[in-house]
C-alpha positions as CSV (number, residue, x, y, z in Angstrom):
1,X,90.7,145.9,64.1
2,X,87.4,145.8,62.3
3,X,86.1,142.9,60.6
4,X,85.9,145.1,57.7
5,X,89.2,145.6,57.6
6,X,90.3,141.6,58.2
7,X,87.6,140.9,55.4
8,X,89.6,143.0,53.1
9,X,93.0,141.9,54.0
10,X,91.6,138.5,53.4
11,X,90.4,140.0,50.0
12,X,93.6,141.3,49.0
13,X,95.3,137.5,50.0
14,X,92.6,136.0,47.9
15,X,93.8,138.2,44.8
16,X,97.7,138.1,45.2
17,X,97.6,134.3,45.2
18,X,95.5,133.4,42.6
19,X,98.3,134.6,39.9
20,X,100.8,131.9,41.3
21,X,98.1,129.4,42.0
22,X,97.5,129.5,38.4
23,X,100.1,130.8,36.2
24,X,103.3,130.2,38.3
25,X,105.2,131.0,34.8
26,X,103.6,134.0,33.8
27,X,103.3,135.7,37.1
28,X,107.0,134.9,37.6
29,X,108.1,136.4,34.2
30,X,105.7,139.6,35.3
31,X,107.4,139.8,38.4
32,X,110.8,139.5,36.6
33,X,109.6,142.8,34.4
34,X,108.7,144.4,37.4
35,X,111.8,144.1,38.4
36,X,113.5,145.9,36.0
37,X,111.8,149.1,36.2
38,X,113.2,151.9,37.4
39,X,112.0,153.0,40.8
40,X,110.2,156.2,39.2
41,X,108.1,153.6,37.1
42,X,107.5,151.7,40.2
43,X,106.0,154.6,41.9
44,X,104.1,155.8,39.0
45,X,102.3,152.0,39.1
46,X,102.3,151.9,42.7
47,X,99.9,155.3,42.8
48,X,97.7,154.5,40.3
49,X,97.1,150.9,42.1
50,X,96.3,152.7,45.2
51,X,94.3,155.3,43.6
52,X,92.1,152.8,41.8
53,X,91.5,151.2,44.8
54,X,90.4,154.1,46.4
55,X,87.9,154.7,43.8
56,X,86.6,151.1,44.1
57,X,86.3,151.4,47.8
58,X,84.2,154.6,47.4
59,X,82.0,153.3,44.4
60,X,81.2,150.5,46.5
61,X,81.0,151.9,49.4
């Protein structure tokens, strides 16, 4: 793989943990929301996380 690729997978680590790292409660009680979505909900979040990523990528690229 690129290094590009391990420097954004690094990124994305870097991101995820800093909700647990400093608001165990609160990204506990998001995660417990999440949860209870339907899967249709889910999906609907899901794609718009990916396609605003894919923006940023290409803005910044």
């Amino acid at each position: 793989m690129s290094s590009s690729l391990w420097l954004a997978i690094g990124l994305v680590l870097i991101v995820e943990g800093l909700g647990p790292l400093v608001a165990p409660n609160g990204w506990r009680n998001m995660v417990r929301q999440l949860s209870e979505q339907q899967d249709n909900q889910l999906r609907r979040i899901g794609g718009c996380l990916v396609v605003a990523g894919i923006v940023i990528a290409y803005v910044f690229h």
